[in-house]
ZALUMKE-176564 format. One record per residue (C-alpha): residue number from 1; residue in one letter; x, y, z. Coordinates in steps of 0.25 Angstrom, whole numbers, plus 5000, padded with zeros to 4 digits. Last residue first. Layout:
NUM  A  X  Y  Z
...
% end
This chain:
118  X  4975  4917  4977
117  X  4989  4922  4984
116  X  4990  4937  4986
115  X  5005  4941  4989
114  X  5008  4955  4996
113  X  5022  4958  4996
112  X  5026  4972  5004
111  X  5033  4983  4997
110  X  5046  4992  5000
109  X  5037  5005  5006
108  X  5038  5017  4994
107  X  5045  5029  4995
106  X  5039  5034  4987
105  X  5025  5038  4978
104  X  5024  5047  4968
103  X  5019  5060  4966
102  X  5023  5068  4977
101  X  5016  5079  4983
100  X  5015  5072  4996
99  X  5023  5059  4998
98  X  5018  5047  4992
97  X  5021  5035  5000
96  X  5023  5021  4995
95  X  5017  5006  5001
94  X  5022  4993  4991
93  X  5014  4981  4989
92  X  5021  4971  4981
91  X  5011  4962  4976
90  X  4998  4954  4976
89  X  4986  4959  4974
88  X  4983  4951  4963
87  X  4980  4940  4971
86  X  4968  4946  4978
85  X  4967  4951  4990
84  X  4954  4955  4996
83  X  4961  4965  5005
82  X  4972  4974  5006
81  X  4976  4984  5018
80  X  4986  4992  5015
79  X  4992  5001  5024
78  X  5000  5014  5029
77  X  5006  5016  5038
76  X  5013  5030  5045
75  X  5007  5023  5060
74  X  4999  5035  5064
73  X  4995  5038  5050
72  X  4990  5024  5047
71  X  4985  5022  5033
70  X  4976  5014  5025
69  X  4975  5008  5011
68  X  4963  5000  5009
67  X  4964  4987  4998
66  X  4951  4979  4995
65  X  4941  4990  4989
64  X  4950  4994  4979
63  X  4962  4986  4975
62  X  4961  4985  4961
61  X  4958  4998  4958
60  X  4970  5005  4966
59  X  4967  5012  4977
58  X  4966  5026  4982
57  X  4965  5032  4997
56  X  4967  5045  5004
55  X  4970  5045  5019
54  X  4969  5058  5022
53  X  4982  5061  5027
52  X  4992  5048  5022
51  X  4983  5047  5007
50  X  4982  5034  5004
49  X  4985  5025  4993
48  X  4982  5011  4985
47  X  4988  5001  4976
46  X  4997  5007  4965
45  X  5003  4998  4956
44  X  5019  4994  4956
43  X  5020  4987  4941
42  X  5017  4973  4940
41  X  5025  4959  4939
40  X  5023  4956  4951
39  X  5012  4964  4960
38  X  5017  4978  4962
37  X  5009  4986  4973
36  X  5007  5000  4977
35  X  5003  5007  4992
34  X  5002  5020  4995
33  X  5003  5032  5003
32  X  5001  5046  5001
31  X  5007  5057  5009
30  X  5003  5069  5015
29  X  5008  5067  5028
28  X  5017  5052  5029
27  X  5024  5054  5040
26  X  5039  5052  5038
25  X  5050  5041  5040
24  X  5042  5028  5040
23  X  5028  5023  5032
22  X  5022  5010  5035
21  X  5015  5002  5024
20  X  5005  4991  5028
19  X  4998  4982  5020
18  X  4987  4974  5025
17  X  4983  4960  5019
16  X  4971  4954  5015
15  X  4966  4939  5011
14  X  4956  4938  4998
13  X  4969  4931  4990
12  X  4978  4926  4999
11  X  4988  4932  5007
10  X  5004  4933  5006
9  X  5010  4944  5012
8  X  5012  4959  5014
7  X  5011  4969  5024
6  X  5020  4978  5024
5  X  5027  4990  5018
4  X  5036  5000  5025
3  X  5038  5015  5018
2  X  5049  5025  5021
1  X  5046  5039  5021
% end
């Protein structure tokens, strides 16, 4: 599976942006998908997932009730759309795949910038 993140950019803080993470090479059955961040000077933290067949979710506490993880079966994409901003959101946003029956996450997309301004 190779995994293609987009999406990013500079807002500010109270704006939204939508995330999108497109998955080549294989479908995606039984899979879990998610997406992580690394702001500077941070370690990777987990964000939010999604389970491809059911459609499955789970977030991080801090983004509750503003970020929604979605995916498209049809186009293999999955996205993140993030409201409510705030400054420290901002990071390195970076999409990885789970396959099933595996405990960790790869491959992993190549990360997409997202820079909230206050």
């Amino acid at each position: 599976v190779q995994l293609q993140a987009s999406g990013g950019g500079l807002v500010r803080a109270g704006d939204s942006l939508r995330l999108s993470c497109a998955a080549s090479g294989r479908t995606l059955t039984n899979y879990v998908m998610g997406w992580f961040r690394q702001a500077p000077g941070k370690e990777r933290e987990f964000v939010a997932s999604i389970t491809w067949n059911v459609g499955t979710t789970s977030y991080t506490d801090s983004v509750k009730g503003r970020f929604t993880i979605s995916r498209d079966r049809a186009k293999n994409t999955v996205y993140l759309q993030m409201n409510n901003l705030e400054p420290e959101d901002t990071a390195v946003y970076y999409c990885a795949a789970r396959p099933p029956m595996a405990r960790s996450y790869d491959p992993w997309g190549q990360g997409t910038l997202v820079t909230v301004s206050s």
